[in-house]
C-alpha positions in Angstrom: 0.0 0.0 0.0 3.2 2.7 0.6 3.9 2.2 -3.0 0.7 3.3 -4.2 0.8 6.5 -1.7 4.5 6.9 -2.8 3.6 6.9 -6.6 0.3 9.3 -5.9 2.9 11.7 -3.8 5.5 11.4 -6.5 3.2 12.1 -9.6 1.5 15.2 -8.0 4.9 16.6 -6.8 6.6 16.4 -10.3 3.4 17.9 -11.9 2.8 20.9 -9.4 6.9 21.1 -7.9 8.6 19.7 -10.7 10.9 17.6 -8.5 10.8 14.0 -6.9 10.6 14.2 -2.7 13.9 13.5 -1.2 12.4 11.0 1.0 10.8 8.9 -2.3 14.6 9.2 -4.4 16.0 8.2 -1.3 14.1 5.3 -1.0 14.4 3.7 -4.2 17.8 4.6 -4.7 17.3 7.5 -6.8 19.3 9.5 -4.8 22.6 9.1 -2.1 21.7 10.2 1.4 21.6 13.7 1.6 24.7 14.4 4.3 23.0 16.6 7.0 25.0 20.0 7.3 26.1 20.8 11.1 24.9 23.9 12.3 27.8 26.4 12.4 29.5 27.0 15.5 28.0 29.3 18.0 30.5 33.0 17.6 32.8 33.2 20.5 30.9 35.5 23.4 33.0 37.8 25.4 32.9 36.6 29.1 34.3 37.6 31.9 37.7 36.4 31.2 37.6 38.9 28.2 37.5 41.9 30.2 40.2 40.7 32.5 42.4 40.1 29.4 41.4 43.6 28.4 42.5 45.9 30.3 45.7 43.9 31.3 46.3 44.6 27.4 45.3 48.5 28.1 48.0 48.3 31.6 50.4 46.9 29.1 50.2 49.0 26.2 49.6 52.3 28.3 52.1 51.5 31.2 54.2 48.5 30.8 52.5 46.5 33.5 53.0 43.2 32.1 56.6 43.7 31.3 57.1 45.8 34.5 55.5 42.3 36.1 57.5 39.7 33.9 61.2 41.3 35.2 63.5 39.7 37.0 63.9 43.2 39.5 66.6 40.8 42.2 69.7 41.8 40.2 68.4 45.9 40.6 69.0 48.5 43.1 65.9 49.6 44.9 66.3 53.0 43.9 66.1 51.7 40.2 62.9 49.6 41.4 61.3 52.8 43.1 62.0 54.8 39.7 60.5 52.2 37.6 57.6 51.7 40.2 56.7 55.5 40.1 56.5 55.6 36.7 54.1 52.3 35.9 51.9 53.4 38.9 51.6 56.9 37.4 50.5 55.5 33.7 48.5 52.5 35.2 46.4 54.8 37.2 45.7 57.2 34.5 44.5 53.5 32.4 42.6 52.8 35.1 41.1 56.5 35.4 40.5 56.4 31.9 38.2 53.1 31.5 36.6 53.1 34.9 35.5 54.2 37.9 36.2 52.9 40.8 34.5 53.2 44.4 35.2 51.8 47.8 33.2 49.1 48.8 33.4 50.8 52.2 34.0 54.1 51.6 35.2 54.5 56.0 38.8 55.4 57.7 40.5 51.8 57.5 41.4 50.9 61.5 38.3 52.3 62.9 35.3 49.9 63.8 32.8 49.6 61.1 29.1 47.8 60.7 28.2 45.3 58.1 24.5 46.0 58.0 23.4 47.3 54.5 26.8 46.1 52.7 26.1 43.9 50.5 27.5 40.3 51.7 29.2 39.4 48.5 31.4 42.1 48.9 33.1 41.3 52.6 35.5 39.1 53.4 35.6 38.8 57.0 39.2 37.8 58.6 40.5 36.9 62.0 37.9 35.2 64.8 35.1 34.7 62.3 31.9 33.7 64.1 30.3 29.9 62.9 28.1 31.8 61.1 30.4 33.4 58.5 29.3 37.3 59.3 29.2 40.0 61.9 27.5 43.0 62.8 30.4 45.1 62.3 34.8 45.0 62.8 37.6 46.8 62.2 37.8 47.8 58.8 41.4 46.9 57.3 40.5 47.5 53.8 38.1 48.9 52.1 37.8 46.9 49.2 36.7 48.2 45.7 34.0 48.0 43.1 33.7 49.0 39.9 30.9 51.9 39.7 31.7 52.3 35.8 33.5 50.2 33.0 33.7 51.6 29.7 36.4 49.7 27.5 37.2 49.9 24.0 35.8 47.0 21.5 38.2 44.1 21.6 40.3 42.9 18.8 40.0 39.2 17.3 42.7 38.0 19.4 44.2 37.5 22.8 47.3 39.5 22.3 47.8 41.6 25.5 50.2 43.7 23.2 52.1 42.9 20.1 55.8 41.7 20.1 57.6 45.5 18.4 60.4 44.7 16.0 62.3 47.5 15.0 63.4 47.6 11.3 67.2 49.1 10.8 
């Protein structure tokens, strides 16, 4: 009986569509199996580890962080650390200036006692004789931790070169 529903399909498809149904060819051997194309692969998303990779490249191109980072300092005099240190602080805060704003978590005088109530809890880390629970009304604040109120950086490239290797032609 499929033959008879196969022919009726396959006679009103060439008359009205003017081609055989790929199941029907494919059934008699008409036709090879049709391979099944593989959807393309889902574009790369930018995820966290994008931005990180970011603005190290931004430290690195506008202050030589990386590089600064990557030196062996032992064999230098401190004096020649202390110059070098002055001058990548200098540039890396102006980067840092320039593509965000940042904020105190707890914007209070570090060494003075603190409370914990409305801070969010994701943002402390409590230290010394931590309660069972994990938090505390309140403690001496020894940092004030930071958030980023602001992050505006530039469109990434295709690749994850923090900065290109510079060859100088002579």
């Amino acid at each position: 009986m499929s033959r008879i529903s196969y022919a009726f399909r396959a006679f009103f498809s060439i008359l009205f569509g003017g081609a055989l149904p790929a199941d029907i060819a494919q059934a008699f051997g008409y036709s090879k199996a049709m391979p099944v194309k593989a959807p393309p692969p889902p574009k790369p998303q930018a995820g966290p580890s994008a931005g990180a990779v970011q603005i190290l490249g931004i430290l690195q191109r506008e202050a030589r962080l990386i590089d600064f980072l990557m030196e062996d300092i032992a064999p230098f005099a401190d004096d020649q650390i202390g110059a070098a240190v002055r001058d990548v602080h200098a540039q890396s805060r102006l980067a840092l200036d320039r593509y965000m704003r940042l904020q105190p978590v707890i914007d209070g005088v570090e060494g003075t006692f603190t409370k914990t109530e409305g801070v969010d809890k994701a943002a402390l880390k409590f230290i010394g004789k931590v309660p069972p629970s994990g938090t505390a009304p309140g403690g001496v604040l020894r940092h004030k931790g930071w958030k980023a109120e602001k992050v505006d950086l530039p469109p990434t490239g295709p690749n994850d070169v923090l900065a290109p290797a510079e060859i100088e032609i002579e």
